[in-house]
ZAGUMAR-113352 format. One record per residue (C-alpha): residue number from 1; x negated, y, z negated; chain. Coordinates in steps of 0.1 Angstrom, whole numbers. Each point is the difference from the previous one (the first is absolute). Last residue first. Example, Ala and Ser with C-alpha at 12.3 -4.5 7.8 and 13.67 -1.06 7.14 Angstrom:
BEGIN
r i 2 c1 -137 c2 -11 c3 -71 ch A;
r i 1 c1 14 c2 -34 c3 -7 ch A;
END
This chain:
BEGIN
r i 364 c1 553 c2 -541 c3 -363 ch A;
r i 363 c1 21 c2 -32 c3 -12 ch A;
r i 362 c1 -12 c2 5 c3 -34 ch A;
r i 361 c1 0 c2 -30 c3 -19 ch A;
r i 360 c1 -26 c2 -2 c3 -18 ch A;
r i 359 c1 6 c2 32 c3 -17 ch A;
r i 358 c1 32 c2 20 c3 15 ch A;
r i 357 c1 29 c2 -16 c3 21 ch A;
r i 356 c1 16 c2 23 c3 28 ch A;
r i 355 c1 36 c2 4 c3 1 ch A;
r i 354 c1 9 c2 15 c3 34 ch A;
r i 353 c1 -30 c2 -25 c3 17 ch A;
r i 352 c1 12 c2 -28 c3 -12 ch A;
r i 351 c1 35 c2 5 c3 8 ch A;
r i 350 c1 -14 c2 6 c3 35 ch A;
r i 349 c1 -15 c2 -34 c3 7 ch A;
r i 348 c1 30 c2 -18 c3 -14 ch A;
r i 347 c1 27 c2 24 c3 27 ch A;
r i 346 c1 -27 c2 -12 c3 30 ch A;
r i 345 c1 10 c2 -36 c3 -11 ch A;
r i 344 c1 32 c2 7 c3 1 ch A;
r i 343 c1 0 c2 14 c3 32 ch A;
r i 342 c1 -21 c2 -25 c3 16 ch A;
r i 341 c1 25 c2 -30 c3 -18 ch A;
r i 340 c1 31 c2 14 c3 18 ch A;
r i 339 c1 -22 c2 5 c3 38 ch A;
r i 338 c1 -12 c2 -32 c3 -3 ch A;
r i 337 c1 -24 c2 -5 c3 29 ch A;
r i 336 c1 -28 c2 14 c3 -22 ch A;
r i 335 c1 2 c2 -27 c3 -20 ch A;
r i 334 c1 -30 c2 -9 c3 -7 ch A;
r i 333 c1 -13 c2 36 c3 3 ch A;
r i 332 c1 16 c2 8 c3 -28 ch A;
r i 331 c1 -10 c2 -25 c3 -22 ch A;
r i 330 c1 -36 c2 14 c3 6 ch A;
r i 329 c1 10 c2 35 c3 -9 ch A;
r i 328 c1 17 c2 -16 c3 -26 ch A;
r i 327 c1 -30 c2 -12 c3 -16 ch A;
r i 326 c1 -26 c2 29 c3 13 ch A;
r i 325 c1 32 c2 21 c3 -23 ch A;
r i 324 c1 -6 c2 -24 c3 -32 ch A;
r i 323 c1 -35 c2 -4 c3 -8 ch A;
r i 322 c1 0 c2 41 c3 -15 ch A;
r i 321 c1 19 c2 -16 c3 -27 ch A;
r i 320 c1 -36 c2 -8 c3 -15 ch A;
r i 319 c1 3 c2 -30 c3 -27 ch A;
r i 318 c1 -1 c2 10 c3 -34 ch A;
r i 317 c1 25 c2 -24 c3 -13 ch A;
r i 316 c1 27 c2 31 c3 -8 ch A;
r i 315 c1 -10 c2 17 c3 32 ch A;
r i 314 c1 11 c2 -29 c3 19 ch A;
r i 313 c1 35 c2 -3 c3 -15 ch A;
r i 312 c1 -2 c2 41 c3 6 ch A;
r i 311 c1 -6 c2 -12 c3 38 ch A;
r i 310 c1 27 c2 -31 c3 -6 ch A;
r i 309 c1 28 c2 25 c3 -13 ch A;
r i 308 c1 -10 c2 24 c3 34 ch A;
r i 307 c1 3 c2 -26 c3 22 ch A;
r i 306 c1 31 c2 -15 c3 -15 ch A;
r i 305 c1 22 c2 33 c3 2 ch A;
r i 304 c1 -14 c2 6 c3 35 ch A;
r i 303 c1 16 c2 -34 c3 6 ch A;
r i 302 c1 32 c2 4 c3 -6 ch A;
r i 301 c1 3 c2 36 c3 0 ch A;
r i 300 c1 -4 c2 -17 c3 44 ch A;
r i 299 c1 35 c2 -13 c3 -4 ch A;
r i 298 c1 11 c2 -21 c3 31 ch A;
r i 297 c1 12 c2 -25 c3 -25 ch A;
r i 296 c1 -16 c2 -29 c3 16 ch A;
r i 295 c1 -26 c2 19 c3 11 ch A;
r i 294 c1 -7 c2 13 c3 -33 ch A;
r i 293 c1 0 c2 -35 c3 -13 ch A;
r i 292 c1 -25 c2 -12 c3 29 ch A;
r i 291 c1 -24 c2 31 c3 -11 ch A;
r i 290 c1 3 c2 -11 c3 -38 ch A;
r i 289 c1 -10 c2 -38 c3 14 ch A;
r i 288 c1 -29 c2 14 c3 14 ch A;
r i 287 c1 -12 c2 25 c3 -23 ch A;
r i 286 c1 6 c2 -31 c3 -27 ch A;
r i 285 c1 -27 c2 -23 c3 26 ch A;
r i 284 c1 -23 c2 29 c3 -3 ch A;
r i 283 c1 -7 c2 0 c3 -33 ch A;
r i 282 c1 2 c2 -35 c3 -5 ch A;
r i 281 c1 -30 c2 2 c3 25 ch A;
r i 280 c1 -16 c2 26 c3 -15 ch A;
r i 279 c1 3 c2 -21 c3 -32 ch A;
r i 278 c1 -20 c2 -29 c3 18 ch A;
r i 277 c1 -28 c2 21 c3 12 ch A;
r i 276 c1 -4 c2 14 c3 -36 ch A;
r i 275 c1 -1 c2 -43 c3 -15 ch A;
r i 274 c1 -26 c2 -5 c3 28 ch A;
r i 273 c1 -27 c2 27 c3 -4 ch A;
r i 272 c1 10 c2 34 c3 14 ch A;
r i 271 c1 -36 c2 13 c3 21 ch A;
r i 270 c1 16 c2 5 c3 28 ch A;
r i 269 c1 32 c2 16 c3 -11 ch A;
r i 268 c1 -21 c2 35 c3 -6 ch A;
r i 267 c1 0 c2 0 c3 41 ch A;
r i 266 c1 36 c2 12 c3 2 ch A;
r i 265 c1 11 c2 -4 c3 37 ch A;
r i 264 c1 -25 c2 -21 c3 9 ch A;
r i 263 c1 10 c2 -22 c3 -28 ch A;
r i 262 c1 34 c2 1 c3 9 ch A;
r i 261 c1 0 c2 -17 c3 26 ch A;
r i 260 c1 2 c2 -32 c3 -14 ch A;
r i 259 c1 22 c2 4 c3 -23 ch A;
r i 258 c1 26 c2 19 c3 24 ch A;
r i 257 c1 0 c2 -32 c3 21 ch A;
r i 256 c1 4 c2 -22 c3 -27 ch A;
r i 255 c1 29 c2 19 c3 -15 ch A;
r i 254 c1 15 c2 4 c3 36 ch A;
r i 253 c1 0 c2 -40 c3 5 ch A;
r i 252 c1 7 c2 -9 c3 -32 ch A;
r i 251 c1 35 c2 24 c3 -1 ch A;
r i 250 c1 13 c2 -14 c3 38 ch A;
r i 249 c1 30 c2 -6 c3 -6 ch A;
r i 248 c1 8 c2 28 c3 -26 ch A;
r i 247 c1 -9 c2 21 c3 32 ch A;
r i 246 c1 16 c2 -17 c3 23 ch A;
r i 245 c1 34 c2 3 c3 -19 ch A;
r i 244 c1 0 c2 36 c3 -10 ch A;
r i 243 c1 -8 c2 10 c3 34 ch A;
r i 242 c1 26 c2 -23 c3 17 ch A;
r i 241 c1 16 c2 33 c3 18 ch A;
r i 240 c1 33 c2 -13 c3 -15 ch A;
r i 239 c1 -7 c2 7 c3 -32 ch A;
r i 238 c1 10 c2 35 c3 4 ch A;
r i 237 c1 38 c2 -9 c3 -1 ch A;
r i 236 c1 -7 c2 -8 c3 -42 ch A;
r i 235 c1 36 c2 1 c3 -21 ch A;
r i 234 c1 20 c2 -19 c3 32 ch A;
r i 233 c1 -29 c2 -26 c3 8 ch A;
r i 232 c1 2 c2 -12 c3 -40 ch A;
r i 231 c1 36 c2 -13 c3 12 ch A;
r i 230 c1 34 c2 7 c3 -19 ch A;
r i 229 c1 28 c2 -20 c3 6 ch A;
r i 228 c1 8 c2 -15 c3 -31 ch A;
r i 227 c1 16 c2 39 c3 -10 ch A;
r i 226 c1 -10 c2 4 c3 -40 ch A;
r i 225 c1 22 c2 -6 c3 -28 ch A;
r i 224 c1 5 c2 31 c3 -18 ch A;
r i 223 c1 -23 c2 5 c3 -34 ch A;
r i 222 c1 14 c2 -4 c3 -32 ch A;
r i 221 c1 9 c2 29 c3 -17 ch A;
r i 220 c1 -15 c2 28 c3 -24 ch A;
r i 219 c1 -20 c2 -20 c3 -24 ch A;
r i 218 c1 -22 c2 -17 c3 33 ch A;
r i 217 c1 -13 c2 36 c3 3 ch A;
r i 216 c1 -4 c2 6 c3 -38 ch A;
r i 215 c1 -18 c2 -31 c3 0 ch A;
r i 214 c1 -21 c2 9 c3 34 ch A;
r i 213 c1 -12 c2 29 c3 -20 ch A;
r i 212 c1 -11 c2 -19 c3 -30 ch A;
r i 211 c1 -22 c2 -21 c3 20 ch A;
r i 210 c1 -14 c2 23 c3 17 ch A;
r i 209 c1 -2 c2 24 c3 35 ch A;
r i 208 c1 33 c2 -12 c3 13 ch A;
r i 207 c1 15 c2 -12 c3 32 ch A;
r i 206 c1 33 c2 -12 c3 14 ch A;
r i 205 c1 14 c2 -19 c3 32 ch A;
r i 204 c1 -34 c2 -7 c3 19 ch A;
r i 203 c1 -2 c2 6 c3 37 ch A;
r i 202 c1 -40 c2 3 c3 5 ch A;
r i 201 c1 5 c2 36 c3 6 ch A;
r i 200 c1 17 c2 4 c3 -36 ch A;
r i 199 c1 -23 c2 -19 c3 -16 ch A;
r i 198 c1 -23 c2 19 c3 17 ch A;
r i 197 c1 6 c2 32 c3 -16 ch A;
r i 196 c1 1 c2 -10 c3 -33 ch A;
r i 195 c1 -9 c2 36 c3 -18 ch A;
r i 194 c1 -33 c2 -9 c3 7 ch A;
r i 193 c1 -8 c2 -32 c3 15 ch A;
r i 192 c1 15 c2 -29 c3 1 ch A;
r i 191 c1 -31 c2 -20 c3 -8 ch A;
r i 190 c1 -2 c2 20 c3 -32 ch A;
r i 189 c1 26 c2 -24 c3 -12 ch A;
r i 188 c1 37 c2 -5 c3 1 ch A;
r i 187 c1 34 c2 -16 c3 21 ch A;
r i 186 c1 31 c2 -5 c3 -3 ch A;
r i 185 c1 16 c2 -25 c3 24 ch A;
r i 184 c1 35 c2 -10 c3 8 ch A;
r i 183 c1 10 c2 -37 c3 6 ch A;
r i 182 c1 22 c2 -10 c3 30 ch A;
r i 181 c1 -18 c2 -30 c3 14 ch A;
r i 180 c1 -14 c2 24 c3 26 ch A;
r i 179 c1 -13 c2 27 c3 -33 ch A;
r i 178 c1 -18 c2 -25 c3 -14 ch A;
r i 177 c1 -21 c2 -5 c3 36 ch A;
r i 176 c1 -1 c2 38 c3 9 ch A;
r i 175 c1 -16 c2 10 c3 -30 ch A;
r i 174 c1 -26 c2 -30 c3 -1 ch A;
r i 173 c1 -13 c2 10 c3 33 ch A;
r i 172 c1 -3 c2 31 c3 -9 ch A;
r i 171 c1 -18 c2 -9 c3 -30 ch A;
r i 170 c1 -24 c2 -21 c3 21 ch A;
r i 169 c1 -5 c2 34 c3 21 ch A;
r i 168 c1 0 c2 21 c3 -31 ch A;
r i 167 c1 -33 c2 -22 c3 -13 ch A;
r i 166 c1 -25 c2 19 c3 10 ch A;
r i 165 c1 9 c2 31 c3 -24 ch A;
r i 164 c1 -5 c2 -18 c3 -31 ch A;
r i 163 c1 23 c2 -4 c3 -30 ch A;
r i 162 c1 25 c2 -16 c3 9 ch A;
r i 161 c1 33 c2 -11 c3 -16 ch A;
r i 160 c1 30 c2 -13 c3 10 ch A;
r i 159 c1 35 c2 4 c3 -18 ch A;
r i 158 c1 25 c2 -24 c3 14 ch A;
r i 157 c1 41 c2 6 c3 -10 ch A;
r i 156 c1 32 c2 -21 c3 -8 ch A;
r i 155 c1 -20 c2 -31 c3 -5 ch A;
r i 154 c1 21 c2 -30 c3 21 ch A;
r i 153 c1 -26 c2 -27 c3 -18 ch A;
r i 152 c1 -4 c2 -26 c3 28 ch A;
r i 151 c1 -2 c2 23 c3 29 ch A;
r i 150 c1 -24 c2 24 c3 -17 ch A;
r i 149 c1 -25 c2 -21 c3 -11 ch A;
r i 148 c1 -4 c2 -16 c3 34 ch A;
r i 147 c1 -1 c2 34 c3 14 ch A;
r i 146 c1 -32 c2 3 c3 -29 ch A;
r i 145 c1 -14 c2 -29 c3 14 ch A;
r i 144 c1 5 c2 12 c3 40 ch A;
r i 143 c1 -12 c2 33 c3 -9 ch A;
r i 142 c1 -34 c2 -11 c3 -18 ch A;
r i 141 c1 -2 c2 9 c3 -40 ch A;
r i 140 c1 -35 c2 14 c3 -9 ch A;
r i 139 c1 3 c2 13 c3 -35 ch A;
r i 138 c1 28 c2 -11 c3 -21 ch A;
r i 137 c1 36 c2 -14 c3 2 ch A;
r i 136 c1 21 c2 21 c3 -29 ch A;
r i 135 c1 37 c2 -16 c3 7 ch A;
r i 134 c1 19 c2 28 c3 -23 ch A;
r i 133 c1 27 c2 -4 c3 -20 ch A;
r i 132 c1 10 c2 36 c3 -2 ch A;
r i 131 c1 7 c2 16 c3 -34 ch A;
r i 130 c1 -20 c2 35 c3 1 ch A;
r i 129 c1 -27 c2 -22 c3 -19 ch A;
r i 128 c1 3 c2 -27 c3 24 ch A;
r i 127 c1 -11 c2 33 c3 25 ch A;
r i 126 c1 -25 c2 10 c3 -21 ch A;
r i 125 c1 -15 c2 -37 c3 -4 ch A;
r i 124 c1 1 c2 -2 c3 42 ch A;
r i 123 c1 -17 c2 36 c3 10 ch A;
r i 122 c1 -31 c2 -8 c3 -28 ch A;
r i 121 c1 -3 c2 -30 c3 18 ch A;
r i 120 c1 -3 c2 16 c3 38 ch A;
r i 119 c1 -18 c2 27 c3 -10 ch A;
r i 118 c1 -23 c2 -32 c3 -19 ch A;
r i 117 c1 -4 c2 -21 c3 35 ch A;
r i 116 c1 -29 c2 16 c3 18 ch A;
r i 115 c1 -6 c2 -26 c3 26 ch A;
r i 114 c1 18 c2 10 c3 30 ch A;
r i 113 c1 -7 c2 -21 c3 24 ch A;
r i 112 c1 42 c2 -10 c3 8 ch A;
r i 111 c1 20 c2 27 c3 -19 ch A;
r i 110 c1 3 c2 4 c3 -33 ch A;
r i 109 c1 29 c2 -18 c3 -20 ch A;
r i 108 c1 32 c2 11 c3 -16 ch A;
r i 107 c1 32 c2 -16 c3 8 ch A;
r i 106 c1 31 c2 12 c3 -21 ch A;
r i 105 c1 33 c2 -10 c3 -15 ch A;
r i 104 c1 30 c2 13 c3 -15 ch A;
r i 103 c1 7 c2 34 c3 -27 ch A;
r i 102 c1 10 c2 -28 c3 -26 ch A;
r i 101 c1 -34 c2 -14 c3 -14 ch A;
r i 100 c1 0 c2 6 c3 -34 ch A;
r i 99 c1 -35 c2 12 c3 -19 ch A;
r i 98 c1 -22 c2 -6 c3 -22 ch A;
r i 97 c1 -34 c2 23 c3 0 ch A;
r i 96 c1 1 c2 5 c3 -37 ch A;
r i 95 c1 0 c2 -38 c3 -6 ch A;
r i 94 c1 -37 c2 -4 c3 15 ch A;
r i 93 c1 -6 c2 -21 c3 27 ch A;
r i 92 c1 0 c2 27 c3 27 ch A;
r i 91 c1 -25 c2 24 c3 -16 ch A;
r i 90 c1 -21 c2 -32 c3 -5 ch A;
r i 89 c1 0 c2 -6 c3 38 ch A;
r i 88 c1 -10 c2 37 c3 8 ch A;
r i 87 c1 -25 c2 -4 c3 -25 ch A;
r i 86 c1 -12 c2 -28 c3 21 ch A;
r i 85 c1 -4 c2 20 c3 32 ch A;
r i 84 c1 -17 c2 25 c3 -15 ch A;
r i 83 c1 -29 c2 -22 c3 -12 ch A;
r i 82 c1 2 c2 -17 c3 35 ch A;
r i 81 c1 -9 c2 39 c3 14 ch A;
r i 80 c1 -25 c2 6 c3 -26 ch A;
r i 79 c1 -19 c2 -33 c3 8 ch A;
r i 78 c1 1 c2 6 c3 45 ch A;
r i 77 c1 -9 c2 39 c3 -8 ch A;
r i 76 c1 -26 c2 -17 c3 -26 ch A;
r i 75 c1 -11 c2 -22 c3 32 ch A;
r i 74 c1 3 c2 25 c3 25 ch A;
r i 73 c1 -26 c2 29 c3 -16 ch A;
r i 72 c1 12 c2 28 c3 -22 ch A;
r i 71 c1 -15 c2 36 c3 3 ch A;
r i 70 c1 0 c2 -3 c3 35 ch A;
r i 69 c1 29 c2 24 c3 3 ch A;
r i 68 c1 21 c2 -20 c3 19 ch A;
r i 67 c1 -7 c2 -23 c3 -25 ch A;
r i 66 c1 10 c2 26 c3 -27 ch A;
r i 65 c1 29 c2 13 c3 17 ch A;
r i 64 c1 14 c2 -38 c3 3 ch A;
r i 63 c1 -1 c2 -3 c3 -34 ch A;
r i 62 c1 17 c2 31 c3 -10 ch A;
r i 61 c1 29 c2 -15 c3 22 ch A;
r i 60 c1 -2 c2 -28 c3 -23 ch A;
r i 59 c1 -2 c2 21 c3 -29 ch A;
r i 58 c1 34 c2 22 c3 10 ch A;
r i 57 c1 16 c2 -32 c3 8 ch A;
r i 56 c1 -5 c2 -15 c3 -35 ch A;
r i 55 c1 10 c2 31 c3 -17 ch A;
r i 54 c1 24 c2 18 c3 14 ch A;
r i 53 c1 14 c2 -25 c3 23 ch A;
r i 52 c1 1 c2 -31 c3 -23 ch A;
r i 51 c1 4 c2 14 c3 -33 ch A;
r i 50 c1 24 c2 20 c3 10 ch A;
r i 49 c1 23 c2 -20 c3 16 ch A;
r i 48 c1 -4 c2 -19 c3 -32 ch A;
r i 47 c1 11 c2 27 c3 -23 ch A;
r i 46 c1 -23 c2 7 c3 -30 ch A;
r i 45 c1 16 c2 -13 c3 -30 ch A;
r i 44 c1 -30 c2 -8 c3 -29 ch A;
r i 43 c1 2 c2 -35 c3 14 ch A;
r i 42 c1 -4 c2 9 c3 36 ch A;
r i 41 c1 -31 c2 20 c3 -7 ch A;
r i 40 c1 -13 c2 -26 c3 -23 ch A;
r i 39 c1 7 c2 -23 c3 33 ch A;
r i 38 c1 -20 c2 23 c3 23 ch A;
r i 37 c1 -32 c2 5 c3 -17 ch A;
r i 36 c1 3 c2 -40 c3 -16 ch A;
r i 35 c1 -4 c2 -9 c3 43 ch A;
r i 34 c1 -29 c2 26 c3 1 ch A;
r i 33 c1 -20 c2 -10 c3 -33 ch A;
r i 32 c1 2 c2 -36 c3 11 ch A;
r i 31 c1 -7 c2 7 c3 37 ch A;
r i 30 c1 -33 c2 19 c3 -6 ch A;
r i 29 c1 -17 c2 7 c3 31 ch A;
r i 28 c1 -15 c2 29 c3 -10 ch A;
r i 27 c1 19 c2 20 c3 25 ch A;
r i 26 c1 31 c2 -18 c3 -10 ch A;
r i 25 c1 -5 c2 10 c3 -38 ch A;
r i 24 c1 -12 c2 36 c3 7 ch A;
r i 23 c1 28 c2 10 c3 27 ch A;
r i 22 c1 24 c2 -20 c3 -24 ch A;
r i 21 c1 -7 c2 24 c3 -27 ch A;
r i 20 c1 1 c2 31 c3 29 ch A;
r i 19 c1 32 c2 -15 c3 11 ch A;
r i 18 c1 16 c2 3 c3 -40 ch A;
r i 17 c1 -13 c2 36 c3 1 ch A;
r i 16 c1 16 c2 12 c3 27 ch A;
r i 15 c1 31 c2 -16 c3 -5 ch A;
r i 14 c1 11 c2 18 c3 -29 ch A;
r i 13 c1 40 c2 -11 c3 -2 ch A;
r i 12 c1 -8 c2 -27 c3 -26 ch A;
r i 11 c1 -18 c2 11 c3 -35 ch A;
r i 10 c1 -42 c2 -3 c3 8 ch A;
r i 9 c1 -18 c2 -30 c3 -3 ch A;
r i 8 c1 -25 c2 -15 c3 -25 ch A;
r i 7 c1 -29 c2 -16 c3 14 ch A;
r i 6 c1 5 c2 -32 c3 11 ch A;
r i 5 c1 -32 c2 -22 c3 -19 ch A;
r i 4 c1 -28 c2 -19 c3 16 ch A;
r i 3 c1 -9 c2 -36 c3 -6 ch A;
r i 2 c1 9 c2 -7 c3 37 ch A;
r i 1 c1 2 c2 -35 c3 12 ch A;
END
């Protein structure tokens, strides 16, 4: 229990400095001063939406900077993030953020795998806020539970959230299944890309960036009721050169082939000890599984996106980027009978080259 003291905050409206407050108290892992942060805020008249996306979103998405950043390791990402996450749930208990429901009823969950829940949460108190009665089912919610959901509670709407990229094809999945029982689906997270464009190749109804976005969104109508007869085949005719599907089949196998190869390929790896050996292979297994999803999507900015986020990820740790290219060289010729994966492939070896990384991670 903290013996520490909220400092004094600033009149409502100034949400810089109230997120720089929390910034410090979340950072220090300091729940007490954080949760009394946001209710003095609340008591003094700050607005609740507010409170939640312009200052407690704000530092969680500071949060995630930092760890990319290597300036914050995973556990005080893990205890910031939980920190957040119960503001959010004091914000909603307190009587400023009251509120009727009479604009009708609403499903928010993220997709199946996706484990970063608190998008999701901040998405379902604005909403009650903006007087839905909202159904808030959390992280990691399987289609056939959250159908379930949806055919015993008649919600007028599902918003699904992702955050990463390799789960669009479980969100696809998800898409088409609310919408054949009639339900319409909004959807939202970085998974979708920028500006949403595949939420609206994987078939989804609506999109928005944020939380306050898909508010306004949801503010100007209800959705139409989708046709039941649409199929995930119909958004995706690619798919049917089984590319996508043998290589997410077969995942272990190419990581452990690439692993072991590898160390011809870049000879510093010989002399990793067992806990650096293990991380190449998470390494690898998430080049993988982005490769599948850019298969899937038949979107090589995809993956050239990831590469170059995981060389500067690389970078950050002080581990040489130049490791990547004998990498997917080597995945590369794996599959050299998949003309779809070659390509992309080829497109990650070039984006490395256009944006060279400097220090220890110069490619050159």
């Amino acid at each position: 229990m903290s013996t520490s003291t909220a400092p004094r905050l600033p009149r409502p409206g100034h949400a810089e400095e109230p997120a720089e407050l929390l910034w410090r108290a979340v950072s220090a892992g300091d729940e007490c001063v954080a949760i009394e942060l946001v209710l003095r805020l609340l008591d003094e008249g700050a607005d609740p939406e507010s409170v939640l996306l312009d200052v407690i979103a704000r530092v969680q998405a500071r949060v995630g900077e930092e760890w990319a950043a290597a300036r914050i390791g995973v556990a005080q990402e893990h205890a910031a993030t939980a920190i957040n996450d119960r503001a959010v749930a004091a914000v909603s208990m307190h009587p400023a953020a009251r509120a009727t429901a009479d604009r009708g009823r609403i499903t928010v969950a993220c997709v199946d795998g996706e484990w970063h829940g608190l998008p999701a949460r901040l998405l379902a108190e604005v909403l009650k806020l903006r007087g839905w009665r909202v159904d808030y089912l959390g992280a990691q919610v399987p289609t056939p539970h959250l159908i379930a959901h949806l055919h015993g509670t008649r919600a007028d709407v599902v918003a699904l959230s992702s955050s990463i990229a390799t789960r669009l094809p479980t969100a696809h999945a998800a898409i088409t299944a609310c919408q054949a029982i009639g339900v319409p689906v909004l959807v939202g997270g970085a998974a979708f890309g920028p500006e949403g464009r595949y939420a609206k190749l994987l078939g989804a109804d609506a999109w928005a960036p944020d939380a306050r976005a898909a508010a306004d969104h949801l503010a100007q109508g209800r959705l139409p009721r989708p046709e039941a007869d649409h199929q995930q085949f119909d958004d995706l005719p690619h798919l049917a050169d089984q590319e996508y599907t043998l290589v997410a089949r077969n995942r272990a196998k190419l990581v452990r082939s690439v692993c072991t190869a590898l160390e011809d390929a870049f000879p510093a790896m010989r002399s990793y000890d067992d806990l650096q050996r293990e991380r190449t292979a998470e390494d690898l297994a998430h080049i993988v599984e982005f490769l599948a999803t850019a298969l899937y999507l038949d979107d090589e900015e995809l993956f050239t996106g990831f590469i170059t986020w995981t060389a500067r990820i690389l970078v950050a740790r002080g581990v040489p980027a130049r490791s990547l290219p004998p990498a997917l060289d080597l995945l590369a010729r794996e599959l050299k009978d998949f003309p779809r994966a070659a390509r992309i492939l080829r497109a990650g070896t070039r984006s490395l080259t256009i944006a060279p990384f400097t220090a220890a991670g110069n490619i050159a």
